[in-house]
KOLVEX-237063 format. One record per residue (C-alpha): x, y, z; residue number from 1. Coordinates in steps of 0.5 Angstrom, whole numbers, plus 500, padded with zeros to 3 digits. Example, Ala and Ser with C-alpha at 12.3 -4.5 7.8 and 13.67 -1.06 7.14 Angstrom:
! KOLVEX-237063
PT    X    Y    Z  gufi
PT  525  491  516     1
PT  527  498  514     2
This chain:
! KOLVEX-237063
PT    X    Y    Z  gufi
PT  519  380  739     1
PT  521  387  738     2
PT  518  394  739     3
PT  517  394  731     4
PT  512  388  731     5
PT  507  391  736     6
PT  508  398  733     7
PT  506  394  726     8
PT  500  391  729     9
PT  498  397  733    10
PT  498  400  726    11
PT  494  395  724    12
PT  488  396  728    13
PT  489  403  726    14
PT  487  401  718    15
PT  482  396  721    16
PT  478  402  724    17
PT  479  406  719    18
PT  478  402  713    19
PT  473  396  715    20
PT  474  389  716    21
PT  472  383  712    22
PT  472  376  711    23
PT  473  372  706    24
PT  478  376  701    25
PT  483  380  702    26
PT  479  386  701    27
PT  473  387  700    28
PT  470  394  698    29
PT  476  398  701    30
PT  475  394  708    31
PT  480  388  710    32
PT  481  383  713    33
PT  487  382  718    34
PT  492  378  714    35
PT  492  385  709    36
PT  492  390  714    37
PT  498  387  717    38
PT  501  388  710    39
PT  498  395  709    40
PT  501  397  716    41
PT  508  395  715    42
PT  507  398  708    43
PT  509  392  704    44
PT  505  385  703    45
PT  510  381  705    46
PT  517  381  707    47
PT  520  380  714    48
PT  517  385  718    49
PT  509  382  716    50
PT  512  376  717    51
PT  514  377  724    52
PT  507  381  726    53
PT  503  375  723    54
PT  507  369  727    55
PT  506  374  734    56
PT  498  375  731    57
PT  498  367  731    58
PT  500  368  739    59
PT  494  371  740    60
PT  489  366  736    61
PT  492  360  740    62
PT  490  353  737    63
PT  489  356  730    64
PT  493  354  724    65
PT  491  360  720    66
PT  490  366  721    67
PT  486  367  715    68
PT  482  361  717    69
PT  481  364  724    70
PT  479  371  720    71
PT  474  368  717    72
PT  471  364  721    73
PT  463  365  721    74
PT  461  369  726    75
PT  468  373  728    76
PT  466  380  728    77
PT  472  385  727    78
PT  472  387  735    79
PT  475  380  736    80
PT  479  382  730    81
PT  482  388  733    82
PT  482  386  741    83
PT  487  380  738    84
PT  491  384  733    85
PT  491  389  740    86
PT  494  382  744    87
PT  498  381  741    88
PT  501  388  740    89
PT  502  387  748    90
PT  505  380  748    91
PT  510  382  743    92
PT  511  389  748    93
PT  512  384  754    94
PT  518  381  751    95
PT  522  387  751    96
């Protein structure tokens, strides 16, 4: 991976603290889940950069196949949110 991708995932940690974290949508009340704070961090919703930054994310949250699935999972609270999004920022920086 690249430096852009863990640099696109620490940013997304950074709009879930700021903004809030939710389940079940993309948004909800201004709060976000972890699919739309990746887009919202590479400042698009959709394109290459999200797209790496989702497929490190999936490294992180091993034995899931969705990573909206996995964020809505019942009972998943945002600190294991932002602890994967962070995981997966230092996976991507240890393949440098």
């Amino acid at each position: 991976m690249t430096a852009q991708v863990a640099a696109d995932l620490r940013a997304a940690v950074d709009v879930l603290e700021r903004d809030g974290w939710t389940q079940g949508g993309l948004s909800e009340d201004g709060r976000l889940c972890a699919i739309e704070a990746i887009w919202r961090a590479c400042g698009q919703s959709g394109g290459e950069r999200s797209q790496n930054a989702v497929e490190q994310l999936r490294t992180a949250i091993p034995f899931q196949r969705s990573i909206i699935g996995w964020n809505d999972t019942p009972g998943r609270t945002a600190a294991e949110v932002i602890a994967a999004l962070r995981a997966a920022a230092d996976a991507a920086e240890a393949e440098l």
